[in-house]
mmCIF file as gemmi writes it, N, C-alpha and C atoms, coordinates in Angstrom:
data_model
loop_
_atom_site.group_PDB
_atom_site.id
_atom_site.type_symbol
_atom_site.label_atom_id
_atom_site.label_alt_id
_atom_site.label_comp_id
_atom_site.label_asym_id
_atom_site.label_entity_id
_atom_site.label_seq_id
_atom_site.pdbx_PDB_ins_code
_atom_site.Cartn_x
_atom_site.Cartn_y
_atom_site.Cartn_z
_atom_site.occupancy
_atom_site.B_iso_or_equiv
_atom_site.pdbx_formal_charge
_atom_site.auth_seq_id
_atom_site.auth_asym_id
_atom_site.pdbx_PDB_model_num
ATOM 1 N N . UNK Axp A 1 ? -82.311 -89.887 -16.832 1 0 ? 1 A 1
ATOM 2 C CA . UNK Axp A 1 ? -81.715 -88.757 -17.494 1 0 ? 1 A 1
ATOM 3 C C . UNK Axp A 1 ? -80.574 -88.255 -16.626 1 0 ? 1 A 1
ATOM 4 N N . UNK Axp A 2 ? -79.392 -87.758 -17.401 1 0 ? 2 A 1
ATOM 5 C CA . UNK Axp A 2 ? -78.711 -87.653 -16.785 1 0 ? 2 A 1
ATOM 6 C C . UNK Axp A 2 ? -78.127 -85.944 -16.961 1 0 ? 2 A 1
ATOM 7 N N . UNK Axp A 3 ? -77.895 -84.928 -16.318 1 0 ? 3 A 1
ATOM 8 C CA . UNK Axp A 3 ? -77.471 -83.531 -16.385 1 0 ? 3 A 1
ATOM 9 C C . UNK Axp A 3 ? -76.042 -83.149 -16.18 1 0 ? 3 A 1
ATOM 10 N N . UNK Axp A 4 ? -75.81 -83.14 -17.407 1 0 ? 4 A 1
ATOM 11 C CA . UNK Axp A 4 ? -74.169 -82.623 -17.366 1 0 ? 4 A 1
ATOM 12 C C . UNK Axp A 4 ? -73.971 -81.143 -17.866 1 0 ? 4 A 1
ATOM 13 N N . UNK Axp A 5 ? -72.603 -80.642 -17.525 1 0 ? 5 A 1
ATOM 14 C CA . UNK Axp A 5 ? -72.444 -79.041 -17.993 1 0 ? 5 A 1
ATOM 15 C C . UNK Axp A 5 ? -71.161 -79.601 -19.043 1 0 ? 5 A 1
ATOM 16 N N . UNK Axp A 6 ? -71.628 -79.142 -20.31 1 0 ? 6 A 1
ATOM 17 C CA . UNK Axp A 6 ? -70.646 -79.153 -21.278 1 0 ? 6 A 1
ATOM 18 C C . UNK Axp A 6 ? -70.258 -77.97 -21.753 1 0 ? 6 A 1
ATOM 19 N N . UNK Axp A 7 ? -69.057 -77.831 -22.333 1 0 ? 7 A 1
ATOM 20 C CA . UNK Axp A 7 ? -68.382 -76.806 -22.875 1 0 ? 7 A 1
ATOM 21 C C . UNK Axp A 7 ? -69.343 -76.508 -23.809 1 0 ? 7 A 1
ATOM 22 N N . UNK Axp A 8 ? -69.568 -75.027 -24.861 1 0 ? 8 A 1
ATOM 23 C CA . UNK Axp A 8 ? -70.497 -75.019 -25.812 1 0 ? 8 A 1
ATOM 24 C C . UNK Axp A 8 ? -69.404 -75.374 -26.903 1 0 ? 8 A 1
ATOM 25 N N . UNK Axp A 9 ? -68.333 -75.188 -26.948 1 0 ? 9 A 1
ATOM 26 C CA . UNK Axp A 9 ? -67.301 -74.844 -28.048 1 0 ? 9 A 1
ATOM 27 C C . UNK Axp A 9 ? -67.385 -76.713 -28.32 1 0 ? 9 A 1
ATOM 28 N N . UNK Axp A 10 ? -67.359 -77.73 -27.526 1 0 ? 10 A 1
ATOM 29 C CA . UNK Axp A 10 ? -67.467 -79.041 -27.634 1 0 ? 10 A 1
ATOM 30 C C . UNK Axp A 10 ? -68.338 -79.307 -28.451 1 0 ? 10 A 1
ATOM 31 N N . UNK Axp A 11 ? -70.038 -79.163 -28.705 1 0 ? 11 A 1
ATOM 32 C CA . UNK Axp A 11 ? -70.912 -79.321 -29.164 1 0 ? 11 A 1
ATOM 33 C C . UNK Axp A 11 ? -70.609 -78.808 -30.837 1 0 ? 11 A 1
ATOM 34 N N . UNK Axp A 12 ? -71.255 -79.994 -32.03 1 0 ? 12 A 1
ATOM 35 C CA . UNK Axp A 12 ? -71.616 -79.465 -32.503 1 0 ? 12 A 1
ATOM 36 C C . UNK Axp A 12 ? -72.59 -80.274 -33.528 1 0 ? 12 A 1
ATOM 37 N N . UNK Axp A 13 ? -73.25 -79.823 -34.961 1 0 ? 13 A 1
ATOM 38 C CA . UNK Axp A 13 ? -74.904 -79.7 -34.973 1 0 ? 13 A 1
ATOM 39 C C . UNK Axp A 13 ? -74.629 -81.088 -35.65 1 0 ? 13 A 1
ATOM 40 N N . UNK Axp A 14 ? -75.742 -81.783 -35.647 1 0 ? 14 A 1
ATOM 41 C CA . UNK Axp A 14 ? -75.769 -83.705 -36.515 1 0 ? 14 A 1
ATOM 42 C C . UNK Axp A 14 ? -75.965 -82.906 -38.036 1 0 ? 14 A 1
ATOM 43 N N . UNK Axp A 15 ? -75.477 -84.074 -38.524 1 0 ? 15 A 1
ATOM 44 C CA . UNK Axp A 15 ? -76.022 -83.859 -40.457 1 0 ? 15 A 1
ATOM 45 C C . UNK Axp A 15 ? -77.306 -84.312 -40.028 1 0 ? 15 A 1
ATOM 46 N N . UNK Axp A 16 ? -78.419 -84.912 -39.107 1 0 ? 16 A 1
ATOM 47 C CA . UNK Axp A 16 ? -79.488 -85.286 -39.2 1 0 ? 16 A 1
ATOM 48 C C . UNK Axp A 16 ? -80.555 -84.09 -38.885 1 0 ? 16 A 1
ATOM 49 N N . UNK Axp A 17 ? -79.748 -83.125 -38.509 1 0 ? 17 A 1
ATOM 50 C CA . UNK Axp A 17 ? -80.493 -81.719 -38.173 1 0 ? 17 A 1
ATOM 51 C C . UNK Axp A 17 ? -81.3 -81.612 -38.998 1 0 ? 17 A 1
ATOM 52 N N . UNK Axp A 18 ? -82.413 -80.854 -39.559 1 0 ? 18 A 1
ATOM 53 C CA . UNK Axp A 18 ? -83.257 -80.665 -40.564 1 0 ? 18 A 1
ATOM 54 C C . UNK Axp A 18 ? -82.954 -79.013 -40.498 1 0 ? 18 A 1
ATOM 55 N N . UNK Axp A 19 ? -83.01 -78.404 -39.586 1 0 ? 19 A 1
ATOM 56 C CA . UNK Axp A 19 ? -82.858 -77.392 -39.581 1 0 ? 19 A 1
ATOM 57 C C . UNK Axp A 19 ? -81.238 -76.634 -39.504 1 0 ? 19 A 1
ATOM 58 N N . UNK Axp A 20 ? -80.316 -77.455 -39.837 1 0 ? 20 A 1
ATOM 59 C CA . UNK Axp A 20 ? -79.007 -77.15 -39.899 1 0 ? 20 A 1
ATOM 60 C C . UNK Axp A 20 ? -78.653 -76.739 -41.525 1 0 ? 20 A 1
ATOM 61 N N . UNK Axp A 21 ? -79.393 -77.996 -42.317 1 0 ? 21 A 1
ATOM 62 C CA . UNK Axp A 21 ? -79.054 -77.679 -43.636 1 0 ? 21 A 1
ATOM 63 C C . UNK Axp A 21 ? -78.516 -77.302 -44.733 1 0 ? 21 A 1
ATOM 64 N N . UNK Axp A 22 ? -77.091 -77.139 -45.046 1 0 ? 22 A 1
ATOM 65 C CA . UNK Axp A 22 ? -77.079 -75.717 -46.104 1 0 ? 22 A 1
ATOM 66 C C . UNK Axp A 22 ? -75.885 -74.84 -45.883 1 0 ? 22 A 1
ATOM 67 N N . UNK Axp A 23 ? -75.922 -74.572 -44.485 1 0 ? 23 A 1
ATOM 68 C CA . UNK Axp A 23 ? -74.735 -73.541 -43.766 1 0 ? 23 A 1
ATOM 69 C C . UNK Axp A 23 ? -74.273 -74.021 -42.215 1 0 ? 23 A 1
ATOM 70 N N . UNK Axp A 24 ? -73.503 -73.273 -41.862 1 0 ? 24 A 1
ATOM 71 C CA . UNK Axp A 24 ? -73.498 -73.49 -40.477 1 0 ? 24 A 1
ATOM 72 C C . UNK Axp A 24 ? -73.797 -72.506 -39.727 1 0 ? 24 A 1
ATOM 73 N N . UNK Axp A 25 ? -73.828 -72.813 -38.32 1 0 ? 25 A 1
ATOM 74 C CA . UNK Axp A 25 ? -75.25 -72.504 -37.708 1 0 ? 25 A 1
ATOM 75 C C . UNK Axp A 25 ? -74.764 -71.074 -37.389 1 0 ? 25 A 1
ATOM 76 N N . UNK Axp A 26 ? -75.178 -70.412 -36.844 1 0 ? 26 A 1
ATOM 77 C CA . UNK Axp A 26 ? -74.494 -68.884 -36.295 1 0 ? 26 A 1
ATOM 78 C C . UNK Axp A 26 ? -74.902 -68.48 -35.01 1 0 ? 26 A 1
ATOM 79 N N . UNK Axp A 27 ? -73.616 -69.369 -34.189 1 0 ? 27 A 1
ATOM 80 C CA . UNK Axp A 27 ? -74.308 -68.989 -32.808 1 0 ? 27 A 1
ATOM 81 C C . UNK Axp A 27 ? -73.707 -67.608 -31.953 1 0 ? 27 A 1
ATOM 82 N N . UNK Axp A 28 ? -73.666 -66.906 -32.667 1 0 ? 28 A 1
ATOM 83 C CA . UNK Axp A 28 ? -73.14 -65.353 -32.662 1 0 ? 28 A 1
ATOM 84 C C . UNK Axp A 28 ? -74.204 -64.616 -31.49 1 0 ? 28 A 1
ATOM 85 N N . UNK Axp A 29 ? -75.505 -65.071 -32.046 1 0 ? 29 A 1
ATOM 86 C CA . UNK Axp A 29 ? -77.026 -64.345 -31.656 1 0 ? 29 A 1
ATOM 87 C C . UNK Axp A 29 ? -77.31 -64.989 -30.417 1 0 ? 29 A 1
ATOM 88 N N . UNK Axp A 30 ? -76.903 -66.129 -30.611 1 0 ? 30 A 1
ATOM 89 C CA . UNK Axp A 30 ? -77.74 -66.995 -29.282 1 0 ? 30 A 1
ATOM 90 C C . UNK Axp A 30 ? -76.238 -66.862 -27.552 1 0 ? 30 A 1
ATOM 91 N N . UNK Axp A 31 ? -75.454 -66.738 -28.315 1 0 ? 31 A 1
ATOM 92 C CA . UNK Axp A 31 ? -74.578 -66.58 -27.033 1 0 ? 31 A 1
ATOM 93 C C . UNK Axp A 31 ? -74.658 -65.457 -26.029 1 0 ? 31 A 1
ATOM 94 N N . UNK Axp A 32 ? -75.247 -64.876 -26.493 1 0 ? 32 A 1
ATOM 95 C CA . UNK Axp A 32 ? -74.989 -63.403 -25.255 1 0 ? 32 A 1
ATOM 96 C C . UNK Axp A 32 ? -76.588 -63.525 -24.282 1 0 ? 32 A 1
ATOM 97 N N . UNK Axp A 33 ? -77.42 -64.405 -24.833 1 0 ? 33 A 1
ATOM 98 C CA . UNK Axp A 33 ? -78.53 -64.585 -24.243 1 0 ? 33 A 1
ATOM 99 C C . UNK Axp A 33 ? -78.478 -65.601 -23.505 1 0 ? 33 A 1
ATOM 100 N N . UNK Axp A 34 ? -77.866 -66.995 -24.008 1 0 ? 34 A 1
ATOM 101 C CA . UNK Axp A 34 ? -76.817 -68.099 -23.054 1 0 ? 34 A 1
ATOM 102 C C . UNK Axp A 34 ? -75.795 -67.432 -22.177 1 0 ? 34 A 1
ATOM 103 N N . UNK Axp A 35 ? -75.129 -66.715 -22.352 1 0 ? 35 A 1
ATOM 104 C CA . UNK Axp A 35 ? -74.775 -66.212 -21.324 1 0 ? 35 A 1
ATOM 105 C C . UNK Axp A 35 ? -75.552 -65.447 -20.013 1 0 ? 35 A 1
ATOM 106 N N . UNK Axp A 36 ? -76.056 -64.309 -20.46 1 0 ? 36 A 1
ATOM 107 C CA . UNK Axp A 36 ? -77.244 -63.515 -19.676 1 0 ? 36 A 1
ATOM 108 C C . UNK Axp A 36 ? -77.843 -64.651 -19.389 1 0 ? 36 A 1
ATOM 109 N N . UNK Axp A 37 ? -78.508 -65.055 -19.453 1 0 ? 37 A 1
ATOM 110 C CA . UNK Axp A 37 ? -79.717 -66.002 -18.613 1 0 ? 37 A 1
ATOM 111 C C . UNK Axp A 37 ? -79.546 -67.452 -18.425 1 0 ? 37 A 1
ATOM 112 N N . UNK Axp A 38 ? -79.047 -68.043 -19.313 1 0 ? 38 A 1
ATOM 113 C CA . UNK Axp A 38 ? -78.416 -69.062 -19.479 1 0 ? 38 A 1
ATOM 114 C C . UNK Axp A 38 ? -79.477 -69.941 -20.386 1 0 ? 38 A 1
ATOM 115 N N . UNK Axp A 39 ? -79.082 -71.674 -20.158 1 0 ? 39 A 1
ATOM 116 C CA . UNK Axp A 39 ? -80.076 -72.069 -21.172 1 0 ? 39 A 1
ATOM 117 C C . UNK Axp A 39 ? -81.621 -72.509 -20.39 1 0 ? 39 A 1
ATOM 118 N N . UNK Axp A 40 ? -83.016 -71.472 -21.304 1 0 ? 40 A 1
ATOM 119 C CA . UNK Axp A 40 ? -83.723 -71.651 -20.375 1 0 ? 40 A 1
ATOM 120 C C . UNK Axp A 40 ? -84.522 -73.354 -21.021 1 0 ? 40 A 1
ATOM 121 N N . UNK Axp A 41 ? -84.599 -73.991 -21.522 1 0 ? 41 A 1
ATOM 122 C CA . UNK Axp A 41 ? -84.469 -74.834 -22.353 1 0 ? 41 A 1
ATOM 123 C C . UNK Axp A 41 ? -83.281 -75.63 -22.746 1 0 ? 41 A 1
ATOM 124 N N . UNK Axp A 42 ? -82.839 -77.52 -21.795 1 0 ? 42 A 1
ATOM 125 C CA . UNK Axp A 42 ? -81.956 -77.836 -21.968 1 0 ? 42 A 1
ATOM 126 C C . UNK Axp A 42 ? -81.545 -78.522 -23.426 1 0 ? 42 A 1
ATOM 127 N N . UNK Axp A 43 ? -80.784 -78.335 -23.405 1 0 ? 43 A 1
ATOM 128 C CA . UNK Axp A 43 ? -80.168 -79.384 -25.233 1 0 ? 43 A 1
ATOM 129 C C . UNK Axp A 43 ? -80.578 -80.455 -24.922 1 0 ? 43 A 1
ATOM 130 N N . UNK Axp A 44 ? -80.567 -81.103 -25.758 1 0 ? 44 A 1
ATOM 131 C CA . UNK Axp A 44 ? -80.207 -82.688 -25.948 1 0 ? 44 A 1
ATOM 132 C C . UNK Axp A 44 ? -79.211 -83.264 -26.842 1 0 ? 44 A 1
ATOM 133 N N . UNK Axp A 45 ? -78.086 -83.75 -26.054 1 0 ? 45 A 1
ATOM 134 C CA . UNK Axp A 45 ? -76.985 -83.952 -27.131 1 0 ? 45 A 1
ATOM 135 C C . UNK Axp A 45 ? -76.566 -85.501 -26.775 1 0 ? 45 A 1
ATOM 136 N N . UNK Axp A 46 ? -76.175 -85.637 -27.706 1 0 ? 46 A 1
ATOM 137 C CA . UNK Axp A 46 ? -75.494 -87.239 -27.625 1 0 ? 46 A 1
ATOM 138 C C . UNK Axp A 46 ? -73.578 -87.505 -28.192 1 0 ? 46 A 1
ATOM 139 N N . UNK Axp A 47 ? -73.363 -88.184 -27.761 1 0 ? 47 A 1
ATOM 140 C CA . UNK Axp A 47 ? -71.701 -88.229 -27.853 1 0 ? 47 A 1
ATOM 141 C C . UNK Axp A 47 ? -71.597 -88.526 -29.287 1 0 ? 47 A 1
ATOM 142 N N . UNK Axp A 48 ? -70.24 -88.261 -30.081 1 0 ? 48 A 1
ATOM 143 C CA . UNK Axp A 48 ? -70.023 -88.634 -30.921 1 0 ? 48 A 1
ATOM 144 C C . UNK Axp A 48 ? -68.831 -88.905 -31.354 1 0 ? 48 A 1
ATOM 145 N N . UNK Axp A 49 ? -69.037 -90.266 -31.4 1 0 ? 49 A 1
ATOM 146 C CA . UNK Axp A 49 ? -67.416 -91.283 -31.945 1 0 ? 49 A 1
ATOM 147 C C . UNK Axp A 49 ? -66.56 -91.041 -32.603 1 0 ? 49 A 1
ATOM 148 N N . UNK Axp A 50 ? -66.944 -90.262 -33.851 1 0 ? 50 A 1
ATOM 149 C CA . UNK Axp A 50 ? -66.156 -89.147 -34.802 1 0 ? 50 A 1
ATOM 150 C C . UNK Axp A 50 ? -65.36 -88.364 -34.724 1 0 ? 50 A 1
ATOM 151 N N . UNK Axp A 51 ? -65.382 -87.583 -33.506 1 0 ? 51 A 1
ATOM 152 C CA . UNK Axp A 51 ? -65.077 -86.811 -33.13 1 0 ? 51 A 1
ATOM 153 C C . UNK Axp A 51 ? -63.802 -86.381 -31.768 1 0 ? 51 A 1
């Protein structure tokens, strides 16, 4: 495994999400707590060619 620091603005959600669904996501709520504390729970993200 490997630990990198990515931009958040870089990231964003798979169509395979189940829980993405419908809308997009609203990370309005979750940023000020990523900020304050940071992430206490790492992502798991994978690159994407698309993009």
């Amino acid at each position: 495994m490997e630990l990198k620091h990515i931009d958040i603005a870089r990231l964003s959600v798979s169509a395979a999400n189940m829980r993405a669904r419908g809308k997009a996501p609203d990370l309005g709520n979750i940023l000020p707590s990523v900020r304050a504390r940071g992430v206490l729970v790492p992502l798991i993200v994978r690159p994407n060619d698309r993009r």
